[in-house]
Each structure stands twice: as C-alpha cells, then as structure tokens.
N, C-alpha and C positions, 0 to 999 in steps of 0.2 A: 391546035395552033399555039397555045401557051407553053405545050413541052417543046413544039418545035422551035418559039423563041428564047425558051431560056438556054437552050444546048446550043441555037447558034451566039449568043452572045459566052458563053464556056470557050465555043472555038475561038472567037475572037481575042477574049483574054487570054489563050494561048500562045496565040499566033503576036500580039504586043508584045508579052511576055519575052520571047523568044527574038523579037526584032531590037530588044533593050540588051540583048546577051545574058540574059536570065542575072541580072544584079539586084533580085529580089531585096527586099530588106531580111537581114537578119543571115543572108548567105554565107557561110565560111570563108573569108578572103584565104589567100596560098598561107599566108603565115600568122602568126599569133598576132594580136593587136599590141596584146600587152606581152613585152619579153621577162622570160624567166630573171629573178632575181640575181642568177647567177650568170645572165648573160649580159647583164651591163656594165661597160666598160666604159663610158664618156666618165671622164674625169672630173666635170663642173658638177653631174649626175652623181657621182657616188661621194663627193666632197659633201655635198646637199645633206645628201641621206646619213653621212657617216661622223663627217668630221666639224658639220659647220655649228654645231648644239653648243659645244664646247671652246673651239676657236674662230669661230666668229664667221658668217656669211661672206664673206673677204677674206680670210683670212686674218680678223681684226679685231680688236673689241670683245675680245671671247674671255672667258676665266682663266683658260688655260695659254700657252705657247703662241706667241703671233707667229705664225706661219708666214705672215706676208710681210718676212723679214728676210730681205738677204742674206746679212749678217749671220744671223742664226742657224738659215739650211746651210750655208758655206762652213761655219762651224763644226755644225754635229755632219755635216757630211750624208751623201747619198746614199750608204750603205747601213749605216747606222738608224737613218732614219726610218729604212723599210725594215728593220726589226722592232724598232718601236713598233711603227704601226701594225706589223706582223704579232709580235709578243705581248707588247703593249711593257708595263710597269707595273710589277705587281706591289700590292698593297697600296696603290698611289692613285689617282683618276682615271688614268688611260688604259683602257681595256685593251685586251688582245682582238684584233680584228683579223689576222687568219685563222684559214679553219684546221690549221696542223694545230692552231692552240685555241682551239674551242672558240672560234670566233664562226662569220658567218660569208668572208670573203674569200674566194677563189685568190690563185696564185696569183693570174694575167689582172684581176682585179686590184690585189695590194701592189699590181708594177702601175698600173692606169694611175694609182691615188700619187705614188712617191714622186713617179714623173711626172705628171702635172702637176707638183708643189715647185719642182723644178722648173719645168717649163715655163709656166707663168710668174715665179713669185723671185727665182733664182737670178743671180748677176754672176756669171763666170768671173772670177779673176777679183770679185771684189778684194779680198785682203792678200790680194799680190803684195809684196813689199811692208806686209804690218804684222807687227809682233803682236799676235795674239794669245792670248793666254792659248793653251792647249783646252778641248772641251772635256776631257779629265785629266785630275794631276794626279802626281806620284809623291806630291808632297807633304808635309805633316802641318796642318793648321793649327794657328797658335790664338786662340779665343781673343785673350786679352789683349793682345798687338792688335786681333779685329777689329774690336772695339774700337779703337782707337781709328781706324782706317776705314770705319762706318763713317763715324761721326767728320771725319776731314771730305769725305766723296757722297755719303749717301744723307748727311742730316740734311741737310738745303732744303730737301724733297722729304723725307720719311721723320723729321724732327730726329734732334735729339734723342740718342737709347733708343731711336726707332719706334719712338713713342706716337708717334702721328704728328701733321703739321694740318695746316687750310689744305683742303683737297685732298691728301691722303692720309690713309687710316693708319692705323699701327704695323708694321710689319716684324713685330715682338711678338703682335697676339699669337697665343697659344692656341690656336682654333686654327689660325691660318696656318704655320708652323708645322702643324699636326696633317696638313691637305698636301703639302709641297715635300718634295724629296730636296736633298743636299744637294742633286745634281740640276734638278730643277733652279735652283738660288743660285748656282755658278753659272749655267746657261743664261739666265737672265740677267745678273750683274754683268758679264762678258757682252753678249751680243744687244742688251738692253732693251727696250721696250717703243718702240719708235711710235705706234697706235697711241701710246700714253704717255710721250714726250718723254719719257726715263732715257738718260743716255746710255751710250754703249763704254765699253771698257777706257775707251780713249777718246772719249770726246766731252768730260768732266772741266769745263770751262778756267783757265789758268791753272790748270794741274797735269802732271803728269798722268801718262797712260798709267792703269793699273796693271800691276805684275802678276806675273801665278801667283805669286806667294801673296799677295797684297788680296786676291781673288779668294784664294786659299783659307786666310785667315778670314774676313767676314762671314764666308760660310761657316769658319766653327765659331766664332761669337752667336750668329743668328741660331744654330743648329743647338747651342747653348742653351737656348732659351725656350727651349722644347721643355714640357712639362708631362708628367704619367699620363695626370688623366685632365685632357683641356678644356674647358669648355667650362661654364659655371657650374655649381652645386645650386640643385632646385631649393627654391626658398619655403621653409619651412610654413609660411605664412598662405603659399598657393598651393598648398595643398588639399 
C-alpha cells in the first residue's frame, strides 16, 4: 500500500507538472537572460558602462569633456567624434574603445554611443550664423599676446596667471597641464563648459567673441606652462 501511494503521488506530480507547461524553475528560457557583451547596443546601456566614469552619468560633471554640450558635439562634429571614441587620444585619458584599436566595442556599438550623444544631447543648427573658431587651426600661437588674452577673458574665473581664484583652482598647475592635450584647452575655451558655468567663445560678458587667433594664442601661453616633470618632488623629510 505505501509503494502504491508514493508512485501514485509521482503520477500526480507529473501530470501538475505538465498542466503548468513544464516552467519548472531553473528551465532554459528560448534565449540567454543575460546578452553577450557584444550584443548590446542600448545607448543609455553602454554610455553607463563606457563613458559615464569619466564624463559624468549626464553627460556632466565628469573630469573629462561635458558631452552634454551642444556647443561642443556641433564643434568637433559627428565624424570626428566616433574616432575619438573609436581611437581614443593617445597618450591622453581617453582610451580607444573600438576593437580595430584594442578596445572592447563592436562597430554597431561605437555607432549606438556617437549617435545617442547626438540624439540626446545635440541641437541641429545651433551655430548656424556664428563665427566660430574652427575645432582646429592652422594657425601659429603667439604665448605672450596669450597671456595677455587670458587674463582680459579668462582671470574673472581662473585668477590672474591662472593662478586660481574662490572656486577655482589653478589652471597653470602643472599636474593638470600634464593630464590635458592642446586640443583639449581649444575645445573647452571654444565651446566652454556649461555644467561649470565657464562660458563659451562668445558669450564673455561686454567682450567681444574670441577669435582663432585670440583661441590660438591662450592655448600656447597655457601649453607654455607645461613643465618636464610635473608634480612635486617627495620631501626628503617623508621619507
């Protein structure tokens, strides 16, 4: 009698089994739960994972480039951008995130990231009708005219010699200096820093728009100011 109740309670749990459509726990659904690393292409998704360490969960507040600057992607332009992200900047912070250059993202991947900085962050048309510097020149910067074209547009904010003022730090140190490319400093003088109230090329309150050449020359004063080796010498005392 006990073998004949435990076998018909086996049939039973069969027979449940099979009227649930067998959705066991632990069953293989048709497709993977988790997709391959290489197969995701949501653009908020691989921003997350990729870009937001450095420019900021928005776009914003990051170390690096506010992305969620019109200004800026109208600037450097859509094709230029996806070689950044593709190449990256050697010697500089930004790695190469395709995998033609030893990165870890698919083609369709680095199009998912460039057009979604577009999609979301981009204004068509913004500098229709405005003279903006070029996002490279062809022209010869002159240090000591910089100087001088620092301190008339950028002491307000950076002090004096870019010495630092209330709220911001030095943008002389040679530590910083040492982290940022030339191209990086004309990019962010030009298109400026909207997350951090820094204006743009032409928005310098009772002053005229800044020129190439005017762009030009603060990058070779600041680039000036580059030293061999940056950073303090250890103090003989902590050792």
């Amino acid at each position: 009698m006990k073998v004949t109740c435990i076998w018909a309670s086996f049939v039973l749990a069969l027979v449940a089994l099979g009227s649930t459509g067998c959705n066991a726990p632990g069953k293989p659904k048709p497709g993977p739960e988790v997709p391959r690393p290489d197969q995701i292409v949501s653009f908020p998704v691989l921003y997350q994972q990729n870009c937001s360490a450095c420019h900021g969960d928005s776009g914003q507040h990051g170390v690096d480039v506010d992305l969620n600057n019109p200004t800026y992607l109208a600037l450097a332009g859509e094709t230029r951008v996806r070689q950044i992200v593709e190449n990256g900047v050697p010697g500089r912070l930004m790695p190469a995130f395709g995998q033609s250059a030893g990165g870890m993202l698919t083609e369709q991947q680095i199009d998912s990231i460039v057009h979604g900085l577009y999609s979301t962050w981009g204004k068509p048309g913004i500098l229709d009708g405005k003279n903006i510097p070029p996002y490279a020149t062809t022209l010869t910067g002159d240090a000591q005219k910089g100087h001088e074209t620092f301190n008339t547009y950028c002491a307000s904010c950076h002090g004096e010699d870019g010495k630092g003022n209330e709220g911001h730090g030095p943008i002389t140190d040679p530590t910083y200096l040492a982290l940022v490319s030339n191209q990086y400093l004309r990019t962010t003088i030009i298109a400026g820093r909207p997350d951090l109230k820094m204006p743009a090329w032409n928005e310098h309150e009772q002053l005229a728009a800044m020129t190439d050449q005017d762009v030009t020359n603060v990058v070779a004063w600041l680039a000036s100011q580059r030293v061999e080796f940056p950073g303090q010498q250890y103090s003989e005392t902590k050792r």
